[in-house]
C-alpha positions as CSV (number, residue, x, y, z in Angstrom):
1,X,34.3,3.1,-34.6
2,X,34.9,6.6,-35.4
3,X,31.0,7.8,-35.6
4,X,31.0,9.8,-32.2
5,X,26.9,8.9,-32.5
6,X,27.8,5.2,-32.5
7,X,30.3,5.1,-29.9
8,X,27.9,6.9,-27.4
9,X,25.0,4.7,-28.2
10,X,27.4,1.7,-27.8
11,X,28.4,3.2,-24.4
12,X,24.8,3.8,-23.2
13,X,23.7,0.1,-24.2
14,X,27.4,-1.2,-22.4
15,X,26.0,1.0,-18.8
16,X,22.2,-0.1,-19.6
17,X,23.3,-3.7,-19.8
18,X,25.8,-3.9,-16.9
19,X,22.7,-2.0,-14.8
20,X,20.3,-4.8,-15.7
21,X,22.8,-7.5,-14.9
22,X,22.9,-6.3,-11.0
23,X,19.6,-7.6,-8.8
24,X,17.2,-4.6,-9.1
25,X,15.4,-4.6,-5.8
26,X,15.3,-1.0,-4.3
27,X,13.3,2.2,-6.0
28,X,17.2,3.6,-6.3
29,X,17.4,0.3,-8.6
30,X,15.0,1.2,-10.9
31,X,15.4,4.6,-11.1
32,X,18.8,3.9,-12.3
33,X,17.2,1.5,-14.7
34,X,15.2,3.7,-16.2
35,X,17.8,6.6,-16.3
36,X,20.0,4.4,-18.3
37,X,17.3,3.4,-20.4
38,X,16.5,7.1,-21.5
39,X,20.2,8.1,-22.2
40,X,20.5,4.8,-24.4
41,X,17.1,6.0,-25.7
42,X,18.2,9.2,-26.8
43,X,21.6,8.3,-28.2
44,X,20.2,5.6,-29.8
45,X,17.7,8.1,-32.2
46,X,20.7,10.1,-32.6
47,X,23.2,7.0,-34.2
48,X,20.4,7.2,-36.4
49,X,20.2,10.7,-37.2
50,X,23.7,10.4,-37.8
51,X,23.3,8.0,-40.0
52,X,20.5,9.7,-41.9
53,X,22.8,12.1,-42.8
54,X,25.5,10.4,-44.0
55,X,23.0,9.0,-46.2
56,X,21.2,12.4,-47.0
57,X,18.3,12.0,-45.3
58,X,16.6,14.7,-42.5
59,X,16.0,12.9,-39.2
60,X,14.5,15.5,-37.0
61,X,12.5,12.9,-34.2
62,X,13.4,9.8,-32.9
63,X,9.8,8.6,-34.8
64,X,11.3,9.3,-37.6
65,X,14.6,8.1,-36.9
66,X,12.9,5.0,-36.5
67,X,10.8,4.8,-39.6
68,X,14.3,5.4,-41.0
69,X,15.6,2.6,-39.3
70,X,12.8,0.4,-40.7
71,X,13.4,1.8,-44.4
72,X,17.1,0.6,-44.0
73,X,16.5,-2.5,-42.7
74,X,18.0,-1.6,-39.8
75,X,14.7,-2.4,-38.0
76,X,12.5,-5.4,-38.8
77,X,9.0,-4.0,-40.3
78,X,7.4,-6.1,-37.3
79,X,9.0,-4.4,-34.7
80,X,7.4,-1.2,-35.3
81,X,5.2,-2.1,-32.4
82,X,7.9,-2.4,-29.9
83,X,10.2,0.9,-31.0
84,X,7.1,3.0,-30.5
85,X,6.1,1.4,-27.0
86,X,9.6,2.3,-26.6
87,X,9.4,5.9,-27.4
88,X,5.8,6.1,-25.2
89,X,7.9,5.0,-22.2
90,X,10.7,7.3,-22.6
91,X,8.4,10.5,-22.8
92,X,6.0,8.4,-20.1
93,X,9.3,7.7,-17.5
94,X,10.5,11.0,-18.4
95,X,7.8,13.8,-17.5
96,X,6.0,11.5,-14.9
97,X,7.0,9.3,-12.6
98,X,4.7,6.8,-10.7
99,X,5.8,3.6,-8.9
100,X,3.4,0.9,-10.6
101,X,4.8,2.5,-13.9
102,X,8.3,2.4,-13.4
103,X,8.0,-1.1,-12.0
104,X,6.2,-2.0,-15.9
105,X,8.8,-0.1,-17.6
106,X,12.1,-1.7,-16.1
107,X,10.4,-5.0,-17.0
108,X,10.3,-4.3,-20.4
109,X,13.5,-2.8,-20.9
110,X,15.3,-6.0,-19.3
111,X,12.6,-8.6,-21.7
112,X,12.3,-6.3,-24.7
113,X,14.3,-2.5,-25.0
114,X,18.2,-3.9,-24.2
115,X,17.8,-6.7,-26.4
116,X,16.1,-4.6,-29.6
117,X,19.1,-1.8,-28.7
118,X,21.5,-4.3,-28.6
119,X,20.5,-6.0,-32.0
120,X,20.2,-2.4,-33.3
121,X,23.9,-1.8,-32.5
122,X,25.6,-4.7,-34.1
123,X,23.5,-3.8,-37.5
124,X,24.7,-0.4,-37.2
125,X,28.8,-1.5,-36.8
């Protein structure tokens, strides 16, 4: 891999992953959950933007990196929905941060986030 975006993305989803494999059971836990989650977040947007480029195209916001995504077929049309409940909790978990919340949030990026970054990864290699 010699995209520097890719290989950070790929890092962030390896840490995210290995995270979610340990039992998550103190608030530590799940703030370290949810840490993970928005560095794999933001690298994430920016493999995109990356990729944009190479392609020609301006990515300036990971919502547009995503509709990107969606153009390429990097990102199935019906999972629109989940990318941008994705993006909520990112800016949610990162300006605010309230126990019931971050209990939600580390559910849904063990059932739903990893799994979407994960797919997103091997279409991008």
């Amino acid at each position: 891999m010699a995209n520097k975006g890719l290989e950070n993305f790929k890092a962030t989803v390896e840490t995210l992953a290995s995270y979610l494999a340990q039992p998550i059971i103190t608030d530590r836990d799940k703030a370290g959950v949810i840490q993970a989650f928005e560095f794999t977040f933001e690298q994430c947007w920016k493999a995109l933007q990356q990729k944009a480029q190479k392609e020609g195209v301006t990515v300036g916001s990971p919502k547009t990196a995503f509709s990107f995504a969606m153009q390429s077929g990097l990102i199935k049309p019906q999972d629109e929905k989940l990318w941008l409940e994705m993006l909520e909790d990112r800016n949610l978990t990162t300006h605010t941060y309230k126990k019931e919340l971050a209990n939600q949030v580390v559910v849904r990026i063990k059932e739903n986030y990893l799994p979407a970054f994960e797919h997103l990864l091997q279409k991008l290699k």
